[in-house]
N, C-alpha and C positions, 0 to 999 in steps of 0.2 A: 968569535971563534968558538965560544965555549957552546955559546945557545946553539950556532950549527951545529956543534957536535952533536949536543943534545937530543935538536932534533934528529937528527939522522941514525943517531941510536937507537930513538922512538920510534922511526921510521922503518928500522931495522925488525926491530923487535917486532911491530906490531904488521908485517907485512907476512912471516910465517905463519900467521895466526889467522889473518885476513884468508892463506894461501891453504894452510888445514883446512877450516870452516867450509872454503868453497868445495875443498876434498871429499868433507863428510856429508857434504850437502849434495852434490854427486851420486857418490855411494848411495844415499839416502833414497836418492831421487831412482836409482838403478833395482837399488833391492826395494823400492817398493813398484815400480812396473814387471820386474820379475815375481814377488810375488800377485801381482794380479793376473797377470798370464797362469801363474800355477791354479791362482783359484778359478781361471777360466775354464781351464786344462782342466781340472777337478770334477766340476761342473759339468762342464761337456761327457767327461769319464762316466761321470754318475747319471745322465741321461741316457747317455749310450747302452752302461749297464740295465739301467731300468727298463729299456727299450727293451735289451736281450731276454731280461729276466719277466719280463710280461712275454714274449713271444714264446719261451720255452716253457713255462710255467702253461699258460692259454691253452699250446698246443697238443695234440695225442699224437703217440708216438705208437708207431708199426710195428708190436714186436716181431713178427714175420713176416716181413716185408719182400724176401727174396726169396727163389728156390734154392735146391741145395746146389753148391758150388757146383758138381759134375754136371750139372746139366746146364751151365750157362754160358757164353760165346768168351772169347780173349779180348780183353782189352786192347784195340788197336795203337790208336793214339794217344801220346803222354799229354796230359795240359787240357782237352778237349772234354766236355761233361753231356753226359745226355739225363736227363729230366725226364719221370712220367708224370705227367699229371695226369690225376683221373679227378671229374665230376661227377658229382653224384646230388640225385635231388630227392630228398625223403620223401617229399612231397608231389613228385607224378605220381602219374597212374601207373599203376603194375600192370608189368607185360611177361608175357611164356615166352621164356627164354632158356627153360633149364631142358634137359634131354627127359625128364617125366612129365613136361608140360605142369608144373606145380607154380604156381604165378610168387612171383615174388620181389622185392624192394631191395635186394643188395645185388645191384649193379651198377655199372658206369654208364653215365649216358653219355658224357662226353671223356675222349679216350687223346693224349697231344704227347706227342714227342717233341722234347723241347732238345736242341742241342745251341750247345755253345762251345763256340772256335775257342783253339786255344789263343788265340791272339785278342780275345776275347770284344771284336771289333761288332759283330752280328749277334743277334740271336733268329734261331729259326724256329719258327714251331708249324709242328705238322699234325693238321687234325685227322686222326684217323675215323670214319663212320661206327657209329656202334653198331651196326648193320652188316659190317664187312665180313664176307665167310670162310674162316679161318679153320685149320689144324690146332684144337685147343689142346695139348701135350695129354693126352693118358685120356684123353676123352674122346676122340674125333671130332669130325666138324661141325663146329657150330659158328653161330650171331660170337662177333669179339666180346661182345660186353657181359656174352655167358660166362665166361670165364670167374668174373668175381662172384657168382651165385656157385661156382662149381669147386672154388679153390680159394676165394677169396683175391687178398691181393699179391699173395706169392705166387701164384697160378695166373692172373693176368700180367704182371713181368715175364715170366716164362715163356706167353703166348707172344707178349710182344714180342719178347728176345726173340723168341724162332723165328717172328714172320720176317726181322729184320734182320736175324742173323749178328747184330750188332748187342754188346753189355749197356746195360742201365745202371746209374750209378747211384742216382734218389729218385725218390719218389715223393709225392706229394699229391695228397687228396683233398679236393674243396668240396666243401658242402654249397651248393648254389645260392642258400641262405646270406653265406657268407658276402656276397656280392653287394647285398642288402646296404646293410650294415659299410661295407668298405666306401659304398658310393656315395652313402648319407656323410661317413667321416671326410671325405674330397669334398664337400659342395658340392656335389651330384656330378655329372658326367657327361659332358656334350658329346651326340654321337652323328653324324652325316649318315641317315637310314638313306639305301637307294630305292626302296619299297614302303610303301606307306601300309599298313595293316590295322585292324583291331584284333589285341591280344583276346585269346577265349577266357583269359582267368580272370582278368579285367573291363570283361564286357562291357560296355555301358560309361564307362568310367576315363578310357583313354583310347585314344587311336593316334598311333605313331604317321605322324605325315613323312610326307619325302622330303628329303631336305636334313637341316638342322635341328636336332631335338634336344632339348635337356633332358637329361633323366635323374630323378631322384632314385631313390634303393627301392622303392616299390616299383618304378615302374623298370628299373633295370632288370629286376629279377624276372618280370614277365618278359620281357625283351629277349635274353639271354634262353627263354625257357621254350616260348614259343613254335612250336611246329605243326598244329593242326590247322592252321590258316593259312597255311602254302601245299598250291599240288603238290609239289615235290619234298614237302617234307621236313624230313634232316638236311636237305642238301641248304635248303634255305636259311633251317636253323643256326647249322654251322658256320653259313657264313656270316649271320648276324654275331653269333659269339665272336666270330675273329675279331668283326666290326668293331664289339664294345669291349674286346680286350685289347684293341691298339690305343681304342680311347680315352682307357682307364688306364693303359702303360703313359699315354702321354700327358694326361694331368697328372701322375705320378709323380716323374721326374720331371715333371715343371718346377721353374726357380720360386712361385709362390708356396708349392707345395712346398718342398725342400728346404726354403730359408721358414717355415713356421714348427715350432717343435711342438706347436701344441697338436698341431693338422696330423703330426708324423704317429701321436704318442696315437690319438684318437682313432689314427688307419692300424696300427697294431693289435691295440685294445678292439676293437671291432673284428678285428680279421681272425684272430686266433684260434679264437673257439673253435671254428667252422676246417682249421686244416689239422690236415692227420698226416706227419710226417715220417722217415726213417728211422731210425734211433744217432744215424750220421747226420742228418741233415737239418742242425741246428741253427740257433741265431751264431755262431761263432763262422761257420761255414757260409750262412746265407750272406753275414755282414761283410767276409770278405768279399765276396761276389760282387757284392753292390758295389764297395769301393774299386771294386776291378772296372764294372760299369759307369763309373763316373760321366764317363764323356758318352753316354750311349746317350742318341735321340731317336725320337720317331721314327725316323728311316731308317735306322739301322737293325729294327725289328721287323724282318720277312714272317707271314703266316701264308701257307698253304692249304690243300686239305689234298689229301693222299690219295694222288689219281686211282680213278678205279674205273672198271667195264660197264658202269650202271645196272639198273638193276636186275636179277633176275629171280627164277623160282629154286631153292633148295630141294634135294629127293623128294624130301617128307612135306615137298608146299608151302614152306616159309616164304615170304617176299623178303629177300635178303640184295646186301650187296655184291655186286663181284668181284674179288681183287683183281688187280691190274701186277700180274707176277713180274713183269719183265720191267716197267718203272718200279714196284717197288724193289727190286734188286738194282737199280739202277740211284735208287735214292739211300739203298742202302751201303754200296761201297762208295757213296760220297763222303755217306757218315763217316764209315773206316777210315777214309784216308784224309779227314776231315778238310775234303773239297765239297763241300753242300752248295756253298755262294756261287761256284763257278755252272753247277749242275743245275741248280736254279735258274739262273740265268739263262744260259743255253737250251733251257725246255720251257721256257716261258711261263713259269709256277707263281712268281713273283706278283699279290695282288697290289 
């Protein structure tokens, strides 16, 4: 009786000890997966940050990016964002576009209204012609793309704003350079050309067949730049850009792109230099966007290019283009009332 006791006193004692230990080993076990989640958390924090802080840093900021407030439309819709993007390429040929015919290199050649739904399901982008002949605000009419020779980039917001009667909310300029550079950082850029050409600035050296092509940052650059190897011009151009900015949207947000943070830091670091943004339109703004974008694929990004009358001659003999007044009012109270997807649709804009 004694030795039971004994034991079962032993037993006793040495079972709340047994029952701590498995406690503290628990615990132990808990706060150390918690903190490794914080040092993930951290980690990720501080890539993220760095992301930010290379993109704001890289990037040039608009100090007058906007006209003055009296002169610009109401903001229709809450939630809903419109985007200018302008291109510009230091490196074409200068063209007479100002109203003294004085040749010069601070223009747009490529001009995109980008909108996005507040449901944030779509994006649309509409290329507008740098050719299109417009009411430039205090100037009269001229080529759209005069407008940054005549006012810069407050002045082509403005010009936008009137034609569409709609507010702009950022802005964003790329240098075509930049293209370069972003497509080298992706591992280049697979594009389905429907036209096979030889670029002029790559003479000798590449000819895009039909079909599937890879492109690396030099040949996207000529790709993207292209217009004197098509009769028709711009019209051709533009459609190639739209071509190698779906293609560059969608290795973007591919899962190999997106799960590599070296791929992510390298498209940053390449991209920045070459944009010129609003003083609003930061990595804190652009990062939420993306994360609103999550679920965005391929298809859900519509490009158009902004019907117009084709071409004709200006008073003074320009070969200009012709607006199309009664779509683009038709495309512009889609914007307002941000029905774009249903207006699309039903006018067969949709490439």
């Amino acid at each position: 009786m004694t030795h039971s006791t004994d034991a079962q006193t032993a037993e006793h004692h040495a079972r709340p000890r047994r029952e701590k230990s498995q406690k503290k080993t628990a615990r132990n076990v808990l706060l150390g997966f918690a903190a490794a989640v914080l040092v993930i958390a951290l980690a990720c924090g501080a890539y993220v940050f760095k992301l930010a802080q290379t993109f704001n840093t890289g990037t040039t900021k608009i100090e007058n990016a906007f006209p003055d407030e009296a002169t610009r439309p109401i903001k229709n819709v809450t939630g809903a964002m419109n985007i200018l993007v302008m291109g510009k390429d230091k490196n074409a040929d200068k063209s007479v576009d100002t109203d003294d015919s004085a040749p010069t290199d601070q223009r747009t050649d490529t001009l995109i209204w980008v909108h996005v739904p507040a449901d944030r399901k779509n994006v649309y982008a509409i290329s507008i012609m740098r050719d299109t002949w417009v009411n430039i605000p205090g100037h009269g009419e001229a080529k759209i793309n005069a407008a940054m020779a005549q006012g810069g980039v407050a002045l082509t917001v403005q010009t936008v704003e009137s034609l569409f009667q709609q507010r702009i909310d950022h802005v964003a300029m790329v240098d075509f350079e930049g293209f370069k550079g972003l497509t080298d950082a992706l591992g280049g850029v697979e594009v389905n050309i429907k036209t096979g050409f030889t670029p002029s600035v790559l003479k000798g050296k590449v000819t895009f067949q039909p079909g599937k092509n890879m492109l690396d940052g030099e040949k996207a650059l000529a790709f993207v730049r292209e217009r004197r190897s098509f009769p028709d011009s711009d019209y051709t151009r533009v459609k190639n850009q739209q071509l190698f900015l779906k293609a560059l949207l969608s290795k973007t947000i591919s899962k190999e792109t997106l799960t590599n943070p070296v791929r992510i830091n390298n498209m940053v670091d390449a991209m920045s230099p070459y944009v010129s943004v609003d003083k609003d339109f930061d990595a804190g703004t652009i990062g939420g966007l993306a994360f609103q974008f999550k679920d965005l694929r391929e298809k859900d990004t519509v490009m158009f290019t902004l019907p117009n009358l084709g071409v004709g001659t200006s008073a003074d003999g320009q070969s200009i283009v012709v607006a199309d007044q009664v779509a683009i009012s038709g495309i512009a109270n889609a914007i307002g009332q941000d029905k774009l997807g249903a207006y699309v649709t039903e006018n067969g804009l949709a490439q």
